[in-house]
C-alpha positions in Angstrom: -6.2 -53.9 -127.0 -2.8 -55.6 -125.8 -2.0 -52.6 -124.4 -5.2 -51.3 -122.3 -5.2 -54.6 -120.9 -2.0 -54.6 -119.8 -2.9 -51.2 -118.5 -5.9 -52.4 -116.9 -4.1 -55.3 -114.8 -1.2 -53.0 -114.0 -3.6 -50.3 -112.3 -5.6 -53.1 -110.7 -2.2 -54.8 -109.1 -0.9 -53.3 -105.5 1.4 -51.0 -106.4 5.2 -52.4 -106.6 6.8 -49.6 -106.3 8.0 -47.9 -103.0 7.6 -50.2 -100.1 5.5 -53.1 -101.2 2.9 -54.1 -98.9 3.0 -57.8 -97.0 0.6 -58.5 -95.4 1.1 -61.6 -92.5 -1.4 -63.4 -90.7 -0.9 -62.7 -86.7 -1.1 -66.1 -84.5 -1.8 -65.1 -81.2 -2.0 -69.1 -79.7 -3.0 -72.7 -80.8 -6.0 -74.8 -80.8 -6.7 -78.1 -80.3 -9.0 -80.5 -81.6 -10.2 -83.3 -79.3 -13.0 -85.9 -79.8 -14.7 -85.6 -76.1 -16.1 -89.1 -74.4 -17.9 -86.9 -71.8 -19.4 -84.7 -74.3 -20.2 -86.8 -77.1 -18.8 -84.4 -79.7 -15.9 -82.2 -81.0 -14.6 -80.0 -78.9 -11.8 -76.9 -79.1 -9.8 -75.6 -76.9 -7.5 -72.8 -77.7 -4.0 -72.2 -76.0 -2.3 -68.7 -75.5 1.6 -69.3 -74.4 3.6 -66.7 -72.4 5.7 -64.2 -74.7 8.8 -66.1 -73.0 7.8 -69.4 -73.4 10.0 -70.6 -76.3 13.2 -69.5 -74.8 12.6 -70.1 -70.6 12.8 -74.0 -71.8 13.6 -75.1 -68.1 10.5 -72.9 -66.9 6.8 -74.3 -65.7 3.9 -72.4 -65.2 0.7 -72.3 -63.6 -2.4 -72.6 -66.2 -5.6 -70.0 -66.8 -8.7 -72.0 -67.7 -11.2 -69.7 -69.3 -14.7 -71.2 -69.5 -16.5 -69.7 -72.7 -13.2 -69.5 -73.8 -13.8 -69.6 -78.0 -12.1 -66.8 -80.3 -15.3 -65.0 -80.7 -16.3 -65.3 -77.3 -13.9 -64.3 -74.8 -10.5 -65.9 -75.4 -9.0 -62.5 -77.1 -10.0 -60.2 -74.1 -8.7 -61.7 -71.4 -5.6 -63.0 -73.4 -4.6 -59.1 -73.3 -5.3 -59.2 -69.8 -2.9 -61.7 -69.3 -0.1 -60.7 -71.1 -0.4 -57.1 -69.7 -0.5 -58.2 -66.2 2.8 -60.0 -66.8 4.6 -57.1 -68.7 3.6 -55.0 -65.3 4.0 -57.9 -62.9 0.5 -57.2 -61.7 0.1 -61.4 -62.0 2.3 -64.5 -62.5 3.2 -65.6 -65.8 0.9 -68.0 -66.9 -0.7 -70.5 -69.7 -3.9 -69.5 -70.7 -6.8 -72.3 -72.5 -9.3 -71.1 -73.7 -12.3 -73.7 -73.5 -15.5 -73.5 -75.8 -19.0 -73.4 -74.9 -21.8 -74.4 -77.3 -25.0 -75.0 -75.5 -24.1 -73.0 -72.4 -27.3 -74.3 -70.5 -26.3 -77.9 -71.4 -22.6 -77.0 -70.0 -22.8 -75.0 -67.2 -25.6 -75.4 -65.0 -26.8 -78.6 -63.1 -29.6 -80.4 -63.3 -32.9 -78.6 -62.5 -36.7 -80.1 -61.7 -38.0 -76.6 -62.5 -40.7 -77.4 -65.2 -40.5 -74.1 -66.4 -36.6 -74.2 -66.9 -37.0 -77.5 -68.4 -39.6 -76.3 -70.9 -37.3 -73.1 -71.9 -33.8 -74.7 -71.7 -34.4 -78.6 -72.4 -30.6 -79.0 -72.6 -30.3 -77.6 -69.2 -28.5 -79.3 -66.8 -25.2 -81.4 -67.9 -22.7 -79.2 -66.3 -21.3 -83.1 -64.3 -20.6 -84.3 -68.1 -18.5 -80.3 -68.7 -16.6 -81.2 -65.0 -15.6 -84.6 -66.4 -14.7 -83.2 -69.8 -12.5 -80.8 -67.8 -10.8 -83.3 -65.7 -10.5 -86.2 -67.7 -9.7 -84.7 -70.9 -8.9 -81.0 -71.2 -6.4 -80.6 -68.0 -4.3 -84.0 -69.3 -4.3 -82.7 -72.8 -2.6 -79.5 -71.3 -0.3 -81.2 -68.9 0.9 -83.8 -71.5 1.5 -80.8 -74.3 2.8 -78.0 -72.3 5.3 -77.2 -69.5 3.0 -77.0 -66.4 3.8 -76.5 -63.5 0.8 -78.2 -61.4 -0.8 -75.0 -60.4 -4.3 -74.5 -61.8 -7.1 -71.0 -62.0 -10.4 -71.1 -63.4 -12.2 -68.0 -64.3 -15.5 -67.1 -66.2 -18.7 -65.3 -66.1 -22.3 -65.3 -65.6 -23.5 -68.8 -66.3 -19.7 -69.8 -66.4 -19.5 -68.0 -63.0 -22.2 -70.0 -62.1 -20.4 -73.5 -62.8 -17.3 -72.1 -61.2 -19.1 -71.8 -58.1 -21.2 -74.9 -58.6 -17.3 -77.0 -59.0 -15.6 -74.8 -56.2 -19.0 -76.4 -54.2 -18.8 -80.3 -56.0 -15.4 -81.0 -56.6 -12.9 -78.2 -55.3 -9.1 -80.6 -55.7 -10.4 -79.6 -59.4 -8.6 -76.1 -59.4 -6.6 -74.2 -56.9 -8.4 -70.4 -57.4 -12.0 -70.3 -58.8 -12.9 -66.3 -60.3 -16.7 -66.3 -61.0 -17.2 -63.1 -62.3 -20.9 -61.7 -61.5 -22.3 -65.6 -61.6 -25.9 -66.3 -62.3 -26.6 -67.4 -58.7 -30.3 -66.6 -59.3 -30.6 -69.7 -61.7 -33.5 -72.2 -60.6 -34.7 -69.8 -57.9 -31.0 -69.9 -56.0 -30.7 -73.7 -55.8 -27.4 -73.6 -55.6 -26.6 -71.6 -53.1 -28.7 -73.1 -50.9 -26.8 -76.5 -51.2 -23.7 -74.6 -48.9 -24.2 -76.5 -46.0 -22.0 -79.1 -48.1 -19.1 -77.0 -47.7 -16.1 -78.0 -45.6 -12.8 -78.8 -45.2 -12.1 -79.6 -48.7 -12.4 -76.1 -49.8 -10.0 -75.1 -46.8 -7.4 -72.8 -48.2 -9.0 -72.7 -52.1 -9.3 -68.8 -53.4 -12.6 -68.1 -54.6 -12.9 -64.3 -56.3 -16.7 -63.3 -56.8 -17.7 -60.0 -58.4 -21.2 -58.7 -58.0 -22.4 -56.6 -60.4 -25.7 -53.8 -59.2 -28.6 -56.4 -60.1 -27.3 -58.8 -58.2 -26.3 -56.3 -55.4 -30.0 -55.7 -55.3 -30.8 -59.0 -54.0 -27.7 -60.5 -52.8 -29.3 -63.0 -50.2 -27.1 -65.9 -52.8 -24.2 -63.8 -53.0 -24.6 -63.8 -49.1 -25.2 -67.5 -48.5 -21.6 -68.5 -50.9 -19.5 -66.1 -49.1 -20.5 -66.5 -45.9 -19.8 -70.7 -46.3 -16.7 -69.5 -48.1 -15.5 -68.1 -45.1 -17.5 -70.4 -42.2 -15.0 -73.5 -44.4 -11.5 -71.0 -44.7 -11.7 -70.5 -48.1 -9.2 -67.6 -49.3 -12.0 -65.5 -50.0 -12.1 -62.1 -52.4 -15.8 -60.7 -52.5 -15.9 -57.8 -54.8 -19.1 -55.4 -55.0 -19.1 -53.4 -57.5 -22.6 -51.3 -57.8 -20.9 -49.0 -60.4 -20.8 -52.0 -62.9 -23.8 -53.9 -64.9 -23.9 -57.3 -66.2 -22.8 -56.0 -69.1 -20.0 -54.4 -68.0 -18.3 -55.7 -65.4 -16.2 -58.7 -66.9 -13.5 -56.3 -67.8 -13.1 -54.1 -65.7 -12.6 -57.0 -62.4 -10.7 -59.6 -64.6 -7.5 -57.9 -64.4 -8.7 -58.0 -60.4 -9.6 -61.7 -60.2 -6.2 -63.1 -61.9 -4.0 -60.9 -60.0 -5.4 -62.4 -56.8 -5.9 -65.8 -58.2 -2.2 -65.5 -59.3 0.0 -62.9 -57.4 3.5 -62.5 -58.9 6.1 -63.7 -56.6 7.6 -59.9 -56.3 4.4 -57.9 -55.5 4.3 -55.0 -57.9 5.2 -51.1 -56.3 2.1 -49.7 -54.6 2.5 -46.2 -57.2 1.1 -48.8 -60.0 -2.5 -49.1 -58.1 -2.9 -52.6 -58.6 -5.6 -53.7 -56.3 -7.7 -56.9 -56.5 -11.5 -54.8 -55.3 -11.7 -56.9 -52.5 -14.4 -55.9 -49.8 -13.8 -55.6 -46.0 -14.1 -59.2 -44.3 -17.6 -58.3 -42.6 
């Protein structure tokens, strides 16, 4: 009985024998647990280094902050992004934090009066408390743990893409470069965009990227109204249309796109590689 036991445990074991298997967990970054004032609650955000981080001790570098930005939402996606674009100098080296979403109609849209919003999405419309959770908390966090070097991107989609445009609008010193990739302009019948007449001299000089996707191509009159204030205030703007790409698609196949011209390597990349940020002529 000894013995089929024995036998048993042996052929249930992984085999010892020519090249034992180890298995190690891979650790791609860091998060960070902080109790947020603005938000009332426990947040995450999650922190991807550059491969030469460890050893460049002397270097800074500009920082990535990706809204929606949890492990099963978009951090691991555009993390690869990021470190391929600086293996092919497409894009500067850079810091990426990831920032979580929970109640992304609480987060990242503004208020609304829209009864019929209000009735859907009761949570709707605390994207101020997000900005101050951002400024006050996240981006000092980040500065006081990391080697920065003062240089800030945002980027983000949809709903995200919507807040992007909404803080490039409110508060632009916030970030440097704003990528709103495809952003839900349509929200509370175009509100937003027809709050431009706002825009001025503080967004003088600040990159905006926005990708359209072929829904939104089909009524761009918002689309229209951003860019066109972009440019009217001197905004670096990049306005990508992209009527082969969906909703659904177009995230990653313009991010790559949106960081490059968000963060252009200080030696451009040879023209052979094809690197091209999808900007549309200046019409």
């Amino acid at each position: 009985m000894k013995a089929l036991l024995a036998a048993a445990l042996l052929l249930g074991m992984p085999a010892a024998v020519e090249g034992q298997v180890r298995a190690t967990p891979i650790t791609i970054g860091t998060s960070h647990g902080l109790d947020s004032r603005a938000l009332g609650e426990a947040r995450t955000i999650n922190v991807v280094l550059p491969p030469g981080y460890a050893k460049a001790t002397a270097k800074r570098y500009p920082v990535i902050y990706l809204l929606d930005g949890g492990v099963e939402k978009d951090l691991l996606h555009v993390a690869g992004v990021v470190q391929l674009g600086s293996i092919w100098g497409r894009m500067d080296e850079a810091i990426l934090v990831g920032v979580e979403t929970r109640d992304r109609r609480r987060e990242l849209v503004g208020k609304t009066s829209d009864p019929e919003l209000l009735r859907k999405y009761p949570t709707a419309g605390a994207s101020a408390a997000f900005r101050a959770f951002l400024r006050d908390e996240v981006k000092p966090l980040v500065e006081r743990e990391y080697r920065t070097s003062g240089k800030t991107v945002v980027i983000g989609e949809s709903l995200a893409g919507l807040f992007i445009v909404e803080t490039w609008m409110t508060e632009p010193a916030l970030f440097d470069g704003y990528a709103a990739i495809d952003p839900s302009l349509w929200w509370d019948k175009e509100a937003l965009s027809k709050r431009t007449a706002t825009i001025g001299a503080a967004q003088r000089g600040k990159r905006l990227y926005v990708a359209l996707a072929r829904e939104q191509l089909e009524t761009p009159a918002a689309a229209n109204r951003v860019a066109a204030a972009a440019r009217s205030a001197g905004s670096d703007l990049c306005l990508a249309a992209r009527p082969d790409q969906t909703h659904a698609t177009i995230y990653q196949q313009v991010e790559a796109q949106a960081l490059q011209f968000l963060l252009p390597p200080a030696q451009p990349a040879p023209p052979e590689y094809g690197f091209e940020t999808g900007c549309s002529p200046r019409r």
